[in-house]
C-alpha positions as CSV (number, residue, x, y, z in Angstrom):
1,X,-116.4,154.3,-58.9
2,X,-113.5,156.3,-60.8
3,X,-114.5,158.7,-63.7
4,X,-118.0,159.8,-63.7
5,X,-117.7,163.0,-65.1
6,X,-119.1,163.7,-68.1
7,X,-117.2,161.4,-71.2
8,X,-113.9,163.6,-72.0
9,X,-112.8,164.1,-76.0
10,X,-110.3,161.9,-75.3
11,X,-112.7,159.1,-74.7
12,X,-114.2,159.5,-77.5
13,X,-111.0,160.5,-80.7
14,X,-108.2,159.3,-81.5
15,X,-105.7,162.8,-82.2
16,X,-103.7,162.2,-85.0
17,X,-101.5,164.9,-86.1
18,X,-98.8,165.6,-88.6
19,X,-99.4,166.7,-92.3
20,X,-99.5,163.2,-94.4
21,X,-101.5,161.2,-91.1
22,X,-104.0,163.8,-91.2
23,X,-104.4,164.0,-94.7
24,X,-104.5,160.1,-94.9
25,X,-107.5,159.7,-92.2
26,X,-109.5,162.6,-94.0
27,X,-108.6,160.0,-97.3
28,X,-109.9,157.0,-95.5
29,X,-113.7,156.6,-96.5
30,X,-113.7,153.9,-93.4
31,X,-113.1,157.0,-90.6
32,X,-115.1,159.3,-89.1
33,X,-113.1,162.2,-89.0
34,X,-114.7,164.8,-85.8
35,X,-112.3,168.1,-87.1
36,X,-109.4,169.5,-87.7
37,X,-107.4,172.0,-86.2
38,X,-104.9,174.4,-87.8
39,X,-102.5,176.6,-86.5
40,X,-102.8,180.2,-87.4
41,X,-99.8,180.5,-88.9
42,X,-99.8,177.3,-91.4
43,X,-99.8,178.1,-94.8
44,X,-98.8,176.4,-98.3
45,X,-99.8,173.1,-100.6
46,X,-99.8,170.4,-97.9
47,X,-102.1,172.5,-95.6
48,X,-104.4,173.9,-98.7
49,X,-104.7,169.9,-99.7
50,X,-105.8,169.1,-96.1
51,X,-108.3,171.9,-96.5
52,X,-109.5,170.7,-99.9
53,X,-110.1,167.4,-98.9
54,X,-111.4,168.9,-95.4
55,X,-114.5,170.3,-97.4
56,X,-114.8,166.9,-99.6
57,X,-115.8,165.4,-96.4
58,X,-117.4,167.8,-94.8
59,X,-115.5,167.8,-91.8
60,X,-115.0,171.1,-90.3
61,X,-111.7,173.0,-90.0
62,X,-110.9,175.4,-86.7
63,X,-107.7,177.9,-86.5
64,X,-105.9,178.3,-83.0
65,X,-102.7,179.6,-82.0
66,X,-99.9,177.1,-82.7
67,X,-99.1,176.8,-79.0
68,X,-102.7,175.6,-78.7
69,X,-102.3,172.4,-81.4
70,X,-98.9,171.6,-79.8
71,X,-100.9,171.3,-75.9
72,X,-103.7,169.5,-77.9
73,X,-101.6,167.5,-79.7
74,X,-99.3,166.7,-77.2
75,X,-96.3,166.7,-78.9
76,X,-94.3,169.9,-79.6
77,X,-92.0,168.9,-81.9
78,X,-93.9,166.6,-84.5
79,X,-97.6,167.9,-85.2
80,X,-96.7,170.4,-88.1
81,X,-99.3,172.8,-87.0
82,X,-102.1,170.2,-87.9
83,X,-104.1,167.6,-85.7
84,X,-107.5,165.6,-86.5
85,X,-109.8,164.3,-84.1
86,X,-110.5,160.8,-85.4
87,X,-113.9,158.8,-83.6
88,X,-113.1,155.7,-82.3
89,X,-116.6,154.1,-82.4
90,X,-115.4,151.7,-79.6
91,X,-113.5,154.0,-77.4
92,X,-116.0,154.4,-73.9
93,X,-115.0,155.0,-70.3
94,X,-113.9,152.4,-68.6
95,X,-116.7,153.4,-65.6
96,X,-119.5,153.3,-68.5
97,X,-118.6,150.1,-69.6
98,X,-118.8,148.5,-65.8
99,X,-122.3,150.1,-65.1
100,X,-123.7,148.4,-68.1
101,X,-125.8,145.1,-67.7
102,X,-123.2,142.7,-69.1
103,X,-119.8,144.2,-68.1
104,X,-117.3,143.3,-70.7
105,X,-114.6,140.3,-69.8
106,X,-112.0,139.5,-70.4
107,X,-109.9,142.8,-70.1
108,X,-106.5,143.8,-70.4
109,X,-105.1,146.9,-68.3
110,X,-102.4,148.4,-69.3
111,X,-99.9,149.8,-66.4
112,X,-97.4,151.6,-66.9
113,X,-96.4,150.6,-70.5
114,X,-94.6,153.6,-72.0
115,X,-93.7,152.2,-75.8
116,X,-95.9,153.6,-77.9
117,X,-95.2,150.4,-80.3
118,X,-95.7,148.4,-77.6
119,X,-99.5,149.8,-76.8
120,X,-100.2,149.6,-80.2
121,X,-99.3,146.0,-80.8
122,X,-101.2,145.0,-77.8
123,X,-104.5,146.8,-79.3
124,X,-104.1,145.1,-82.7
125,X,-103.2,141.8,-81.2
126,X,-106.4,142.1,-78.7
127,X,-108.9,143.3,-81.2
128,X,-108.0,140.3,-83.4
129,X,-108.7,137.8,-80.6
130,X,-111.9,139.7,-79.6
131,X,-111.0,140.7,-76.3
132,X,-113.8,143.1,-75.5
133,X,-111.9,145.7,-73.8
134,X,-108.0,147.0,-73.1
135,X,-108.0,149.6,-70.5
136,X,-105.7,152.5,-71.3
137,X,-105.2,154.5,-68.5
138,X,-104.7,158.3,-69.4
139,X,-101.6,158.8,-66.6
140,X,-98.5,156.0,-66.5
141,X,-99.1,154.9,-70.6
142,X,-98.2,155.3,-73.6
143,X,-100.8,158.3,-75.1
144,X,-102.6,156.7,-77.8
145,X,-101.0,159.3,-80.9
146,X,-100.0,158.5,-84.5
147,X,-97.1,155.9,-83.0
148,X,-99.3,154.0,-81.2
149,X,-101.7,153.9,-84.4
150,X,-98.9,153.2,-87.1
151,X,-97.8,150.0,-84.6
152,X,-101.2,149.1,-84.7
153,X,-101.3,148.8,-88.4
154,X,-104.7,151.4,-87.8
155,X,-106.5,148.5,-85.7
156,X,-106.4,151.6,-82.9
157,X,-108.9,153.7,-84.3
158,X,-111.3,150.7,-83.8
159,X,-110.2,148.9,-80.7
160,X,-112.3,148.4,-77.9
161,X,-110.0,151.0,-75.9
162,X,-111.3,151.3,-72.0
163,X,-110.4,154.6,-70.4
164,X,-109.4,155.8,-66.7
165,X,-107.4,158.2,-65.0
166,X,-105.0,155.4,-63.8
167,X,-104.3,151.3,-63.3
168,X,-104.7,151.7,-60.0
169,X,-107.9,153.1,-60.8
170,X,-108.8,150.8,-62.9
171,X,-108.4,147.7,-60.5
172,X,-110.0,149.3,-57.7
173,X,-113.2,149.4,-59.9
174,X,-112.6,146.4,-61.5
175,X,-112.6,144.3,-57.8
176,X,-115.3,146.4,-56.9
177,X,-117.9,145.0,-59.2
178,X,-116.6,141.2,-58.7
179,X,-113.8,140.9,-61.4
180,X,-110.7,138.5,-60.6
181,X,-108.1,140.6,-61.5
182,X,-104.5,139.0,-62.4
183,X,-101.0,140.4,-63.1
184,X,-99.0,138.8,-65.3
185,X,-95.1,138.7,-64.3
186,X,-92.0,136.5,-64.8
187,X,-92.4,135.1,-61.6
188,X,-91.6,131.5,-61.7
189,X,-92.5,130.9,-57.6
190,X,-95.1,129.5,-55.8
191,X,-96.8,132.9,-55.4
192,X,-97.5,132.6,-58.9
193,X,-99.7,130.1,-61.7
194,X,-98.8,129.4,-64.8
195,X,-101.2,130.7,-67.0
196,X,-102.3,127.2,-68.7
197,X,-103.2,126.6,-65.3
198,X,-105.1,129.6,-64.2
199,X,-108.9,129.6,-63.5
200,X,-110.6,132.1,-65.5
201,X,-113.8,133.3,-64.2
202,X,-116.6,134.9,-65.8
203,X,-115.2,138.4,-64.9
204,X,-111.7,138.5,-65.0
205,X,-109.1,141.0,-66.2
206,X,-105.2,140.5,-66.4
207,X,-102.7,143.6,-66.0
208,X,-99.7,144.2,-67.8
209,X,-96.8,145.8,-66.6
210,X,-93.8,148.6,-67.8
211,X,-91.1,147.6,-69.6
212,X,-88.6,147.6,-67.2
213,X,-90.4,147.7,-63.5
214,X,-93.3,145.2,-64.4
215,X,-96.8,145.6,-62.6
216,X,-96.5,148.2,-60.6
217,X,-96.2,148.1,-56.6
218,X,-100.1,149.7,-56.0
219,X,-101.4,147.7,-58.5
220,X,-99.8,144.7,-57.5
221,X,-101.2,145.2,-53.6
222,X,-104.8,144.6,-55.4
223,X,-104.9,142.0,-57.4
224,X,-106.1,138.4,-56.2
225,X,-102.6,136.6,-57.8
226,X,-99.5,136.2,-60.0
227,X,-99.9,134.4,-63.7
228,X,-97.1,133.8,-65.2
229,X,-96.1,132.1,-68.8
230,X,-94.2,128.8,-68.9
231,X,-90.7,129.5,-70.6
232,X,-88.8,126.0,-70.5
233,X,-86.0,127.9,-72.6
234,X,-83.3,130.0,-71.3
235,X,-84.9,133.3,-71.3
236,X,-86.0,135.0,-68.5
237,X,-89.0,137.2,-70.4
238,X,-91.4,138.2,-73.3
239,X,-91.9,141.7,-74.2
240,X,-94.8,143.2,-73.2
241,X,-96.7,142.9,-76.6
242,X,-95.5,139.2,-76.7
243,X,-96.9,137.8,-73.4
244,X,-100.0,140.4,-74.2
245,X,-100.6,137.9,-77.6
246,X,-100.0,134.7,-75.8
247,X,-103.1,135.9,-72.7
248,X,-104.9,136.9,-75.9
249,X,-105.0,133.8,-77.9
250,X,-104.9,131.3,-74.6
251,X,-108.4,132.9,-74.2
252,X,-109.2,132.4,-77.1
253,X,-108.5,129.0,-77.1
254,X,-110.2,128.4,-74.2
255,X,-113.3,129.8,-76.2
256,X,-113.7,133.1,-74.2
C-alpha cells in the first residue's frame, strides 16, 4: 500500500513563509510553531522581530543559504528569505490512517486541483462539516503554502489533511481496503447518479477533479461510478470548492 516510508516533514508542517505570515504564526498562542529558517543573508527590523519573538516562544531559529529557503519553501519569488514549519496536529499519511482499526470515512481526494484558493476552501469547508479526512496528494495539487492557508481563513493548519504521493495512489489504496470510491463530474448521463441519490457505504470516498480537465483519466478507470449534482438551472457547473461544500454538507445531512 502507497507510502510506507518513514512519515516525511511535509506530513507533518504546514511551511509558511514570508516576513508578516511568519511573524503572525510565531504571534498565534493557538500554533505549534516546529522552527524557523533564515537565510544567511537576511538582515534588518522585520527579521530581528521574527527573532525576538522566535526566542519568546522558544522555537528555534536555523540559518541556510538563501537558495536553500527558496527549495524549501518552494517558492522563489515570495518567501523573503524566511519560512516556519507550522505542526498540523491532524496532518498523517494517508497509508497510516488506512492501517488504523477504524479507517476514517468519508474522504475527499483531491486530483489535480491546482488553485491554491480552491484547496483551501475545500479544507475549511470539510473541517466544518467533520469530514475526517481530505487527501492532498503531494504531485497534481495545489502545495498547501500561505495561499492555500489565507483561503482557508487558517482552518489548514488544523485540517484533517491525508497525504500521498498521488490520486491515483490514493484510490488504488483506498479500493484496496474496501472503500467505494466516487468521482464527482458534470455528467448528466446514465453513467452517472445524482448525488441525492447515491448510496453511501460505510467506507466511501469521493474525488474531485482540476479545474478545467475534471477527474482525471487514471483515476477515473478506478473508481466504482460517476456522482453528479442536480443543476435544474442553466449552468453547466460548480467550481471545485462549491460542489466540494454541497458533498460536504449532503453528508452531513445524512448524519455521516
Amino acid at each position: 500500500m502507497g507510502d510506507k516510508q518513514a512519515t516525511s516533514p511535509k506530513d507533518r508542517f504546514l511551511t509558511v513563509y514570508g516576513r508578516k505570515p511568519v511573524l503572525e504564526a510565531l504571534r498565534d498562542p493557538a500554533l505549534d510553531v516546529d522552527k524557523v529558517i533564515m537565510a544567511d543573508t537576511v538582515r534588518g527590523l522585520a527579521i530581528a522581530e521574527i527573532q525576538r519573538a522566535a526566542e519568546a516562544r522558544g522555537v528555534p531559529v536555523r540559518r541556510a543559504s538563501a537558495h536553500r529557503v527558496k527549495v524549501l519553501a518552494g517558492n522563489g519569488k515570495q518567501d523573503q528569505g524566511v519560512l516556519a514549519d507550522v505542526v498540523a496536529p491532524r496532518m498523517r499519511p494517508l497509508a497510516a490512517a488506512l492501517e488504523g482499526r477504524t479507517p476514517p470515512s468519508p474522504l475527499l481526494v483531491l486530483d489535480g486541483i491546482t488553485t491554491s484558493a480552491n484547496v483551501g476552501m475545500i479544507l475549511r469547508t470539510a473541517t466544518a462539516a467533520g469530514i475526517p479526512g481530505v487527501v492532498v496528494p503531494r504531485r497534481g495539487v495545489a502545495a498547501l503554502d500561505p495561499l492555500v492557508v489565507k483561503a482557508s481563513a487558517g482552518v489548514a493548519f488544523r485540517a484533517p489533511v491525508l497525504r500521498c504521493a498521488t490520486a491515483v495512489e490514493a484510490v488504488e489504496s483506498l479500493v484496496e481496503v474496501g472503500y467505494t470510491v466516487y468521482a464527482l463530474g458534470a455528467r448528466a448521463d446514465a453513467e452517472s447518479t445524482s448525488l441525492f441519490d447515491t448510496d453511501v457505504p460505510s467506507r466511501v470516498a469521493f474525488v474531485l477533479g482540476g479545474e478545467t480537465e475534471g477527474v482525471s483519466a487514471a483515476v477515473a478507470d478506478l473508481v466504482a461510478g460517476w456522482v453528479s449534482i442536480p443543476m435544474p438551472g442553466d449552468v453547466e457547473s460548480l467550481n471545485v470548492s462549491a460542489a466540494a461544500a454541497v458533498v460536504c454538507f449532503d453528508l452531513v445531512r445524512r448524519g455521516r
